[in-house]
C-alpha positions as CSV (number, residue, x, y, z in Angstrom):
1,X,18.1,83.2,-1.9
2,X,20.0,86.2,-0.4
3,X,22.0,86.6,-3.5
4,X,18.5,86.2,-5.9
5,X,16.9,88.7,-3.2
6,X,19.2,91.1,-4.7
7,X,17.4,91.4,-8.1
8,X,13.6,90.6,-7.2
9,X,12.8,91.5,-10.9
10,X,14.6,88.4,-12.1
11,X,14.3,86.1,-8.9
12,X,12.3,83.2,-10.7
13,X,15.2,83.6,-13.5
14,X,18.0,83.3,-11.9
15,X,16.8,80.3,-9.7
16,X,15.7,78.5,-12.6
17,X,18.9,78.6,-13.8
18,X,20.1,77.6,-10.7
19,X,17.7,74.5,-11.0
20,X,18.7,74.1,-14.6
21,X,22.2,73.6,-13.7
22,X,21.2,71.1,-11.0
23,X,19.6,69.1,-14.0
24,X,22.9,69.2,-16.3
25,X,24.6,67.4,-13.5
26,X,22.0,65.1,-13.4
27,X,21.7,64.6,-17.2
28,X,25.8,64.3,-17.3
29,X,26.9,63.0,-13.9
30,X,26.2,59.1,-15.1
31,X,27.8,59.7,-18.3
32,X,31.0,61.6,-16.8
33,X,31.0,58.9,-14.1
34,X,30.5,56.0,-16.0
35,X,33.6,57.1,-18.9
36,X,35.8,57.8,-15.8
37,X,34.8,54.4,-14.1
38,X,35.5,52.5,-17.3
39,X,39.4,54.1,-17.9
40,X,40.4,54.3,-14.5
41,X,38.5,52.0,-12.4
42,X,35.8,52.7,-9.6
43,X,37.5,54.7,-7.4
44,X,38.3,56.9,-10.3
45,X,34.8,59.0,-10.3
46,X,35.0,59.4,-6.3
47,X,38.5,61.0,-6.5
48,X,37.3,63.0,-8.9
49,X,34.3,64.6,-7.3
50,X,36.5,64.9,-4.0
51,X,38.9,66.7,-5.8
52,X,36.5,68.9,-7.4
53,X,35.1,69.9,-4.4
54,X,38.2,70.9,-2.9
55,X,38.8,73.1,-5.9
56,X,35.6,75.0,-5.6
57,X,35.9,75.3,-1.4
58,X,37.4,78.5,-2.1
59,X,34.4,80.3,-4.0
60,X,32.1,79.9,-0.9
61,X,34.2,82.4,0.6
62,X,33.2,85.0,-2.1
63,X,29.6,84.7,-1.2
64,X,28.0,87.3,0.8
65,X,27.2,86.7,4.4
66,X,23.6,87.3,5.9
67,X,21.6,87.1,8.8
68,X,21.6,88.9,12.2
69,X,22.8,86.0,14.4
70,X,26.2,86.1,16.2
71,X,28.9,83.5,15.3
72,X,30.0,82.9,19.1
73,X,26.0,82.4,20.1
74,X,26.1,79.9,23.2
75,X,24.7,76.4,22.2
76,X,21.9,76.9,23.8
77,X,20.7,80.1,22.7
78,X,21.5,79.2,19.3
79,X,19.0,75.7,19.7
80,X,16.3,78.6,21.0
81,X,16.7,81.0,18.3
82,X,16.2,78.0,15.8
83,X,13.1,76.4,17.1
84,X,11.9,79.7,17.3
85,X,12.9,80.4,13.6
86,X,10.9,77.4,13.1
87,X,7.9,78.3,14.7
88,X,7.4,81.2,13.0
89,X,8.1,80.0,9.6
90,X,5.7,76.7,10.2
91,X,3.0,79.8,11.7
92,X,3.1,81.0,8.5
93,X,0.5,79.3,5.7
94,X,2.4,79.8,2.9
95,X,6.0,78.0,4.0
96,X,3.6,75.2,4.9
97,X,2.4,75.0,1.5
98,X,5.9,75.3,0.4
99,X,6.7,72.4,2.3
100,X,4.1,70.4,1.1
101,X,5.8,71.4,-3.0
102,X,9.1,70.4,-1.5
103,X,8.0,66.4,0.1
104,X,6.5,66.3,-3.0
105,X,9.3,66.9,-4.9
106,X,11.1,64.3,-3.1
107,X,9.0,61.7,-3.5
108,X,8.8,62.1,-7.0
109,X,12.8,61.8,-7.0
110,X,12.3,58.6,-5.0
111,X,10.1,57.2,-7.4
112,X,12.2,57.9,-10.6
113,X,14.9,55.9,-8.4
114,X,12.9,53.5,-7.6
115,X,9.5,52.7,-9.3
116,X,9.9,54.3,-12.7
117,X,12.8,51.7,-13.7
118,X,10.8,48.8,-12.8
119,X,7.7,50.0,-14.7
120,X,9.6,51.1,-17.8
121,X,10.9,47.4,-18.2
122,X,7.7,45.7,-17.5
123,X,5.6,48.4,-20.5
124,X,8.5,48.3,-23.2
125,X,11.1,46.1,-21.7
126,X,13.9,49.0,-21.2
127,X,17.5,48.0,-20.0
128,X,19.8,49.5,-18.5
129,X,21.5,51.4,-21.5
130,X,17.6,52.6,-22.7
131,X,16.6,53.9,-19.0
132,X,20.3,56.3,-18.7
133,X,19.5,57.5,-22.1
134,X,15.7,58.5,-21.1
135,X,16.8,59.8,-17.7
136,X,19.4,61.8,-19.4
137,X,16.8,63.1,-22.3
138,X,14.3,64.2,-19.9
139,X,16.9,65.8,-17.0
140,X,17.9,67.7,-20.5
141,X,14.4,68.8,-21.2
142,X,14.0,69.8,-17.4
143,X,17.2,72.1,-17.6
144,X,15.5,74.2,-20.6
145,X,12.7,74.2,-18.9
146,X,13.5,76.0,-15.3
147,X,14.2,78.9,-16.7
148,X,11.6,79.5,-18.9
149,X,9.4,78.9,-15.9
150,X,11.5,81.3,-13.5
151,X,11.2,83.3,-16.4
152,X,7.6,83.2,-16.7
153,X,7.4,83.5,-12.2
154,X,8.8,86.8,-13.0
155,X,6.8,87.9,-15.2
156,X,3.0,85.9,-14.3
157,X,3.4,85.9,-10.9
158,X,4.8,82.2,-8.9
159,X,1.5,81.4,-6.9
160,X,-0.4,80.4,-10.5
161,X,2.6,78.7,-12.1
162,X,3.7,76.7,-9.2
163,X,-0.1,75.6,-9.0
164,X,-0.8,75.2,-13.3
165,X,3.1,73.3,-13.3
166,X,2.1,71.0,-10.0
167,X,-1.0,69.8,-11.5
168,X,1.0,69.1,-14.8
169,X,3.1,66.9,-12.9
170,X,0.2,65.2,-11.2
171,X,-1.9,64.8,-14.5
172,X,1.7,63.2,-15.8
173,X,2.1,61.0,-12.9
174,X,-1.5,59.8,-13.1
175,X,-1.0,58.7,-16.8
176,X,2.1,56.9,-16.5
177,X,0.1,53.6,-15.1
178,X,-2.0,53.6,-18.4
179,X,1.3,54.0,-20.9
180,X,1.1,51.2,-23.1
181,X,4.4,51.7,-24.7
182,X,7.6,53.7,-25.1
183,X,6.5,56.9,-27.0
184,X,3.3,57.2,-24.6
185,X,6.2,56.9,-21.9
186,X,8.4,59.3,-22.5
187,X,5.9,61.8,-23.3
188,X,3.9,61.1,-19.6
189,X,7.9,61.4,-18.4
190,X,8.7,64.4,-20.4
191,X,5.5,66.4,-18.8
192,X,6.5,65.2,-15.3
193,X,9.9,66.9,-15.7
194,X,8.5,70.0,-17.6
195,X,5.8,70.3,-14.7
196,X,9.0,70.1,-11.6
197,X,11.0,72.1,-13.5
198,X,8.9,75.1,-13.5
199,X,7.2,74.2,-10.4
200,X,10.5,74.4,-8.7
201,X,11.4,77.5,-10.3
202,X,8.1,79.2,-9.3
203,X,8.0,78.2,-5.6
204,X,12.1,78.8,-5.2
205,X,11.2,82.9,-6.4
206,X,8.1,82.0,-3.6
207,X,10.3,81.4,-0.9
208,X,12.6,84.2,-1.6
209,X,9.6,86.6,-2.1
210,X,8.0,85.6,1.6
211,X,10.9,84.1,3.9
212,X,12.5,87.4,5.9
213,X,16.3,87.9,5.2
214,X,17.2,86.9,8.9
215,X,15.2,83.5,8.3
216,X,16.6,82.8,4.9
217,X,19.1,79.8,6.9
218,X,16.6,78.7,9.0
219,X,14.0,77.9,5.9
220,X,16.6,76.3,4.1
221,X,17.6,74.0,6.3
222,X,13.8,73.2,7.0
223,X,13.0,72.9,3.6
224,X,15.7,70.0,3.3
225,X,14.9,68.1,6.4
């Protein structure tokens, strides 16, 4: 968020791209994994994602540092200054309503793990080859989609998109018991994604827009409790 904060008239954009590249990893981590796993065995993929993360250790250090807090803060301080950090931002009405967007999130992510596979194979009988390629198409539709709705944050305002994309994904979610077959699934699936997409994109620009720059770490971490 602090490097965002530096270009508030393109917030929502450039944290929908953020998103969107969140989804391409999605949409091509199975399929990169799965290639690697097949020519070079299981532990293949593993080594590979440890070594890429080695690789990009480096960049972090090119990021700029924020905050007010010293580095050599004694343990207990440091536990005081955080609950307090939490206080305030739970005080505040909006960060609990940001909250609320983010368990949401998450327990749509739990339920595309979890539920959607088994409900996809008892409406149209999908295996394991159909469900990748749907998860794939619709993490593909959700990358185009985040930015056009950071896009739109910036320009419209986040508040109304992160409501008008919510409820999208709750009409979706709501339909998906009454698909009767494939097409009617992947279009309930597709206005899911289209609806968190944005959604995401709109309250991420939110949180930037009303979290002060010394509390940027402390709503992070409490936003991924």
């Amino acid at each position: 968020m602090q490097v965002a904060g530096r270009y508030p008239e393109h917030t929502g954009l450039l944290l929908g791209t953020v998103h969107a590249l969140t989804m391409l990893a999605f949409a091509a981590g199975p399929a990169v994994g799965g290639l690697l796993a097949e020519r070079g065995g299981s532990r293949l993929p593993f080594l590979a994602i440890g070594c890429a993360l080695v690789a990009i250790a480096p960049l972090y250090t090119l990021l700029p540092e924020g905050g007010r807090g010293s580095t050599h803060a004694e343990p207990k301080r440091a536990v005081a200054a955080a609950l307090a950090a939490y206080r305030e931002l739970l005080g505040d009405r909006t960060q609990r309503a940001l909250l609320a967007l983010r368990f949401s999130l998450v327990a749509g992510w739990a339920a595309w793990l979890t539920v959607i596979p088994a409900h996809a194979t008892a409406v149209w009988g999908a295996g394991a080859g159909e469900l990748g390629r749907m998860f794939s198409c619709i993490s593909l539709i959700g990358m185009l989609c985040a930015p056009l709705g950071g896009a739109l944050a910036d320009r419209y305002g986040r508040r109304g998109l992160a409501f008008r994309a919510g409820l999208l994904s709750a009409l979706a979610v709501g339909a998906l018991p009454m698909c009767v077959g494939k097409r009617s699934f992947y279009v309930a699936m597709a206005a899911w994604d289209v609806g968190e997409s944005m959604m995401t994109a709109a309250s991420s620009a939110l949180a930037a827009d009303v979290t002060p720059a010394d509390q940027f770490g402390a709503q992070s971490s409490l936003n991924n409790q």
